[in-house]
C-alpha positions in Angstrom: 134.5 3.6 -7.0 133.0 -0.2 -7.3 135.4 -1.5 -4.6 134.2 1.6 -2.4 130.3 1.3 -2.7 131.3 -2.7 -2.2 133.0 -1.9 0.9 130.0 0.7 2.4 127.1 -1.8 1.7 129.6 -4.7 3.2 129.7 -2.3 6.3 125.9 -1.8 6.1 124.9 -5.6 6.1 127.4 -6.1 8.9 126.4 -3.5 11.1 122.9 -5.1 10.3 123.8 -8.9 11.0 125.1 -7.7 14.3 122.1 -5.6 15.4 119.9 -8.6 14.8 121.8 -10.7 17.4 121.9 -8.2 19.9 119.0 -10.0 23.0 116.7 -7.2 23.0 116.2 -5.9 26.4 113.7 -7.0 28.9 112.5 -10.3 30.0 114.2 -13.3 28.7 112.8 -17.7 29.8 115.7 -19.1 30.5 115.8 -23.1 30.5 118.4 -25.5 32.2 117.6 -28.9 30.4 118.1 -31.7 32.0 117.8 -35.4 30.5 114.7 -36.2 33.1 113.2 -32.3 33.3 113.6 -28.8 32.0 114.1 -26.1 34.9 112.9 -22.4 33.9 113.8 -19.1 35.3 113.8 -15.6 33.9 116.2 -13.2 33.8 116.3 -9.7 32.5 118.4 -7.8 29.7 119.7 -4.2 30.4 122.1 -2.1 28.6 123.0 0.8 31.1 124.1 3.4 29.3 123.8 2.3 25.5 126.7 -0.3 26.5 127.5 -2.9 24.1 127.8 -5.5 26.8 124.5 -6.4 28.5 123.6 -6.8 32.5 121.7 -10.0 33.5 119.5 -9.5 36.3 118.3 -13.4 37.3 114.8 -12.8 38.9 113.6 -15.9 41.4 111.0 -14.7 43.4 111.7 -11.5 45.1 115.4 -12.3 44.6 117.3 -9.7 42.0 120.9 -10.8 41.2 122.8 -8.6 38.2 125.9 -10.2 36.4 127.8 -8.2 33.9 127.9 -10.1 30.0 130.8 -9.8 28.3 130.4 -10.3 24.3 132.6 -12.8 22.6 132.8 -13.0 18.9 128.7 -13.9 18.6 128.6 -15.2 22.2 127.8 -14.2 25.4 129.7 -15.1 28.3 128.4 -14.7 31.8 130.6 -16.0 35.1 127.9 -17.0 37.4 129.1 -14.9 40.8 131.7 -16.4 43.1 130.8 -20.0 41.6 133.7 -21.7 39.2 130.3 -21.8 36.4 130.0 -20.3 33.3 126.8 -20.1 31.1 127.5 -19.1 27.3 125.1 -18.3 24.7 125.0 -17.8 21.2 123.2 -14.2 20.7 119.9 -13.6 19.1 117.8 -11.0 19.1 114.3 -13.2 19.8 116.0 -16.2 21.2 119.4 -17.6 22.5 121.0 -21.1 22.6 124.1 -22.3 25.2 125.4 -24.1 27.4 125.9 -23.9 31.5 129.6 -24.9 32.4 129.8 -26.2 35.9 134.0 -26.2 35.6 134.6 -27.7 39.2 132.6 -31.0 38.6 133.5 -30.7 34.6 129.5 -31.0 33.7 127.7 -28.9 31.6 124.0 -28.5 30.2 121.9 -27.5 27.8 120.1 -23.9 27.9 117.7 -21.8 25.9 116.5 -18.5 26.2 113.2 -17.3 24.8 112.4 -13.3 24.5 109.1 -12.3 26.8 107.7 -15.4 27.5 106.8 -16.0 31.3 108.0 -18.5 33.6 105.0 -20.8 33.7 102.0 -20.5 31.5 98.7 -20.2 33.7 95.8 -21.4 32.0 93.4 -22.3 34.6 90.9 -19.4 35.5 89.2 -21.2 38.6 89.9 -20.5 42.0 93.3 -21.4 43.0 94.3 -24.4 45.7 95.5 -23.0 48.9 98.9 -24.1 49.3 99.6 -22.8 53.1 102.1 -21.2 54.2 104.2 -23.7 56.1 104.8 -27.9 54.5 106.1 -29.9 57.7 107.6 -32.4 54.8 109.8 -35.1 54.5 112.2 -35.7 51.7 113.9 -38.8 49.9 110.4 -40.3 51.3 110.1 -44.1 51.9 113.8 -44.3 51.4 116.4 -45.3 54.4 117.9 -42.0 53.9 114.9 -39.8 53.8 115.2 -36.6 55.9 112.7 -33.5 57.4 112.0 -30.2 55.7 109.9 -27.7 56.3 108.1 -25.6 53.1 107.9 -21.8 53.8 105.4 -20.3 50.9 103.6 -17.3 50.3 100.9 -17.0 47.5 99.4 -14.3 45.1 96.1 -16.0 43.1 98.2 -18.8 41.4 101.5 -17.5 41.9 103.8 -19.0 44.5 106.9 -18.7 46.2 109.1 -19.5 48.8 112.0 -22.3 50.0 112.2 -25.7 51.6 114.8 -25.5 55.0 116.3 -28.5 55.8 119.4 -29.8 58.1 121.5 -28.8 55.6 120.8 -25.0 54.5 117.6 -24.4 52.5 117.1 -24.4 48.3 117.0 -20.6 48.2 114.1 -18.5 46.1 111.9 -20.9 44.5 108.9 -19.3 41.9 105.9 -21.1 40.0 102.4 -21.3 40.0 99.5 -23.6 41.5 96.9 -24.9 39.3 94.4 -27.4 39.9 95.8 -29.5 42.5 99.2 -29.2 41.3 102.2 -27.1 42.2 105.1 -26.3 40.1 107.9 -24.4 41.2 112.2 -23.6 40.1 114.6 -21.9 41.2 118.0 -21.4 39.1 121.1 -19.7 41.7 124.1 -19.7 39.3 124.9 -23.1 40.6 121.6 -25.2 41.4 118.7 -25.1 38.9 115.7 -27.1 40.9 112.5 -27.9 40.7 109.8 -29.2 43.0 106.3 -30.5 41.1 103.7 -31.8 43.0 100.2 -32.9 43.5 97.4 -32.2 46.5 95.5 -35.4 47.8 92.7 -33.9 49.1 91.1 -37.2 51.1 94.2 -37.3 53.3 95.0 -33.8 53.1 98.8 -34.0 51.7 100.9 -33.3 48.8 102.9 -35.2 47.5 105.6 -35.1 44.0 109.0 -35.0 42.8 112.0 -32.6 44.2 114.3 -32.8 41.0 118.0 -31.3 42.3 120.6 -32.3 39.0 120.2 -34.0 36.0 119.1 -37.5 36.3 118.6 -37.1 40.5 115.3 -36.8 42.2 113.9 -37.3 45.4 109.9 -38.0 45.8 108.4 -36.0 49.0 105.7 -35.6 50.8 104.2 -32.7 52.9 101.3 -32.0 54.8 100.3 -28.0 55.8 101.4 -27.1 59.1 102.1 -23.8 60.7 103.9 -25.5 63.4 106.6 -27.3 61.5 110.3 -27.0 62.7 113.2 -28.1 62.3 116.5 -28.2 64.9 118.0 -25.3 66.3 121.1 -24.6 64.2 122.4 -23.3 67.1 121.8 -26.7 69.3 123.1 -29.1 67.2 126.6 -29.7 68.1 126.8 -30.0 72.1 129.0 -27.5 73.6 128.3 -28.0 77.0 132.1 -28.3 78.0 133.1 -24.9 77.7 136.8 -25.2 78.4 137.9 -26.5 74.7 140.5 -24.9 72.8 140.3 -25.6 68.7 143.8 -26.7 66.9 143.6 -23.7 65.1 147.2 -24.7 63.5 145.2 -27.3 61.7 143.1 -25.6 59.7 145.3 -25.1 56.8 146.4 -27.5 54.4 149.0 -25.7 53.4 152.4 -24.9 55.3 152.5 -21.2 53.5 148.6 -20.5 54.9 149.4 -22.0 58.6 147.7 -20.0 61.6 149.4 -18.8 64.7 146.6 -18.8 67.4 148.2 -16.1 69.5 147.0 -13.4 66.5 143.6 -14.0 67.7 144.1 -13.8 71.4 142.5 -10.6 72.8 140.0 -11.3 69.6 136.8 -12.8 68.8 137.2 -15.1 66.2 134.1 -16.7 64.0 135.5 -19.6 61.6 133.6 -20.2 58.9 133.8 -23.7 57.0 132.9 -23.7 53.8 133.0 -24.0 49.7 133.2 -21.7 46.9 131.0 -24.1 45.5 128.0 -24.0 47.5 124.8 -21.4 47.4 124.2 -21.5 51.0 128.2 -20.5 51.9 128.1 -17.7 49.5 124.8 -16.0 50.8 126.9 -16.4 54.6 129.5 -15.2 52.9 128.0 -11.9 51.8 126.4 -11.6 55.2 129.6 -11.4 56.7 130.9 -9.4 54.3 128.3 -7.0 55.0 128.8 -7.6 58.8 132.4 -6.6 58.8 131.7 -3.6 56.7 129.0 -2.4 59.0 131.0 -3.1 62.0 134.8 -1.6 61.5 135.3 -0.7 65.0 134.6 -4.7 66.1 136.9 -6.7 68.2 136.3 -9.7 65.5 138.4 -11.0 63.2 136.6 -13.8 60.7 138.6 -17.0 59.0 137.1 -18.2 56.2 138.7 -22.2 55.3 137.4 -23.6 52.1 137.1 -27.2 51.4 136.9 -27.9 47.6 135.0 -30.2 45.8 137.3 -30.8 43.0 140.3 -30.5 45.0 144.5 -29.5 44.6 146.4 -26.5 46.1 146.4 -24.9 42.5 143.2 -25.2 42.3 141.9 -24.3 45.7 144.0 -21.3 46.2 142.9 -19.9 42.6 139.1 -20.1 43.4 139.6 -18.3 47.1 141.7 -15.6 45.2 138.7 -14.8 42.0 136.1 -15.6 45.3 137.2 -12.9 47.0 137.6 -10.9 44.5 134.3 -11.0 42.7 132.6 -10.8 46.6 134.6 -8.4 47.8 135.5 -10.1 50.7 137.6 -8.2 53.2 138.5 -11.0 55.8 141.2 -14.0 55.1 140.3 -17.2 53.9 142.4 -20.3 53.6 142.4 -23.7 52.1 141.2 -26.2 54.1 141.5 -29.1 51.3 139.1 -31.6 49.8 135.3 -31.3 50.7 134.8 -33.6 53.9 132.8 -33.1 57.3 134.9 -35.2 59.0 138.0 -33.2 57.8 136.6 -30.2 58.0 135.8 -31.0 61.8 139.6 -32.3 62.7 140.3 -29.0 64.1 137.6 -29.1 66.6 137.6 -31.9 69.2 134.2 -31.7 70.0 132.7 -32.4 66.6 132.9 -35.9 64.2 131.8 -34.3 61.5 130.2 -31.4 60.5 126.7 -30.9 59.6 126.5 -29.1 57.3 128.6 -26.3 54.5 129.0 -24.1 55.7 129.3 -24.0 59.3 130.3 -21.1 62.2 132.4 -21.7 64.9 132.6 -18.7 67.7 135.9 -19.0 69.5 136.5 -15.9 72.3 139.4 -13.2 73.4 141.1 -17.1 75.1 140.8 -19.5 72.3 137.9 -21.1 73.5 135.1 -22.5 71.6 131.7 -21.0 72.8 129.4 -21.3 70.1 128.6 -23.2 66.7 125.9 -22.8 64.2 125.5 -25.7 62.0 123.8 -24.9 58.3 122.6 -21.2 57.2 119.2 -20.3 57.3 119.6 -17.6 54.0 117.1 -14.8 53.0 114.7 -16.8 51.2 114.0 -18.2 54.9 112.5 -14.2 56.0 111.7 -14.7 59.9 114.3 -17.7 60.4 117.2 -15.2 58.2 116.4 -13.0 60.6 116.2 -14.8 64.1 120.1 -15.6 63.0 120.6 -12.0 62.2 119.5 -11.3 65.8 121.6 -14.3 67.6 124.7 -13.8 65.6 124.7 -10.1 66.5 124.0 -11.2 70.7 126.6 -13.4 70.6 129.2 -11.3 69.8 128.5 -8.6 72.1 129.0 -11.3 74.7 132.0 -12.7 73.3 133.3 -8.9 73.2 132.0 -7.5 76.4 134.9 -9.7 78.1 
């Protein structure tokens, strides 16, 4: 009878020990710490119906993005989308302690997870700093290889959010707060955790701070407001003029096994996408054509994705296209293209050194000619500019098809 009422209050204190490491459910802080800054986000905690194993919803500005938890032992265990990462935390009810595991560059960091606290702590009651809507900035400033961006912000009293475009793709959904005449903003993706801090001189009218993209790298900037600011048409910056070139589509593939026979495409439009599982910017093009193709069944288009990996081999490469697709849902054939480069990523194409940019389009028509090439993704943190390619994309094909 001992062993029995031994056994029930065993149960009991178990049962209790686990229900005070289950994250309680609402808004969590999350932290990536970094040895030269800490990067917050939030996320939220859901258990849909009554399910042991929790949903994350990561919350950067207007962005919502929901990952199912699995539980492990006293852990959590989240695979971050289509990205080889993985962030693991020790459960607590109140607070949580891990790590982020970027696998492909074999890095990880620090994180902490704090029960309803906010992102930033506003304590200044005065009247906000206009920030603008629109930085014509420049990046890696005073340094030989410092480049334009352009700042695209709205703000709510002290709240602010938005992106910086560059040549290259823009950061996605940045969120923080102005206060004084500082700005403070982060944005955490499931593969980049930045953070842009800043300060308004207000004799010469700029800003000016610290864009901090990994640990250890930064990049000062500065910025000025203006509502004119542009960058280059993504849609101009290879020159196409000679309209009578035929990509080596045969050499797209690294592998013998993945080769392409061009005369599958004849008759077809075909859009090639170049880009890597690794990279924000080529999965948020990669759910647009997902979307695309869904919408569009009855399309003469076919789509090729080729991947170029940053921590390349054939094993490797061909097991991230397989769990990309998969976890995207991605109804259109990719291939490996083999180790991250702009030049080799461009060896098909005899009209382009290099690329510009991950990832990048290629519109080829019904006789294997190149027509068109868009350069770096404008995503939907970019609103009118995610849009404008929404439009163009979608007028380019109907004249690629009407022929």
């Amino acid at each position: 009878m001992k062993n029995i009422a031994g056994l029930f209050l065993l149960l009991i204190f178990f049962q209790s020990f686990i229900a005070a490491q289950t994250p309680k459910e609402g808004i969590w802080k999350g932290t990536i710490i970094y040895s030269n800054a800490e990067i917050p986000f939030q996320f939220e905690v859901d258990y849909p119906g009554k399910s042991e194993s929790p949903i994350l919803t990561f919350i950067n500005g207007k962005d919502r993005a929901s990952l199912q938890a699995s539980v492990r032992n006293d852990s959590l265990i989240i695979p971050m989308f289509g990205f080889d990462i993985t962030l693991k935390m020790k459960m607590g009810e109140i607070h949580m302690e891990g790590r982020l595991y970027k696998h492909y560059r074999n890095q990880s960091y620090s994180f902490r997870a704090e029960y309803g606290q906010p992102r930033y702590e506003i304590t200044e009651e005065e009247e906000p700093l206009d920030v603008g809507k629109r930085w014509d900035m420049t990046v890696n400033y005073g340094r030989s290889s410092e480049y334009p961006a352009v700042g695209l912000f709205k703000q709510n009293g002290n709240q602010v959010t938005g992106t910086i475009m560059t040549e290259v793709s823009d950061y996605r959904f940045f969120e923080g707060k102005v206060e004084g005449n500082s700005i403070e903003m982060s944005t955490f993706d499931g593969v980049h955790s930045f953070l842009l801090k800043g300060t308004y001189d207000a004799d010469d009218e700029t800003w000016n701070g610290e864009l901090v993209l990994d640990d250890g790298y930064s990049r000062p900037w500065i910025a000025t407001r203006d509502g004119t600011a542009r960058l280059p048409d993504p849609f101009e910056m290879i020159d196409l003029t000679d309209k009578n070139i035929k990509p080596d589509l045969e050499s797209l593939a690294v592998l013998a096994e993945q080769k392409i026979n061009p005369e599958e495409y004849i008759g077809k439009v075909l859009i090639v996408q170049l880009m890597g599982t690794w990279c924000s910017n080529s999965q948020d093009q990669t759910r647009y054509l997902t979307e695309w193709v869904e919408e569009h069944p009855d399309k003469n288009v076919e789509i090729l994705a080729v991947n170029f990996e940053a921590n390349y081999s054939p094993e490797y490469g061909l097991n991230r296209i397989k769990t990309y697709k998969e976890r995207l849902g991605i109804p259109y054939k990719m291939i490996l293209g083999g180790p991250l480069s702009k030049s080799k990523a461009a060896e098909a194409f005899p009209f382009i050194d290099e690329i510009v940019a991950f990832p990048t389009l290629v519109f080829i028509d019904k006789k294997g000619y190149a027509r068109y090439v868009h350069s770096y993704f404008t995503g939907p943190a970019t609103g009118e500019y995610y849009e404008e390619f929404d439009r163009r994309f979608n007028d380019i094909v109907e004249e690629l098809t009407r022929y």
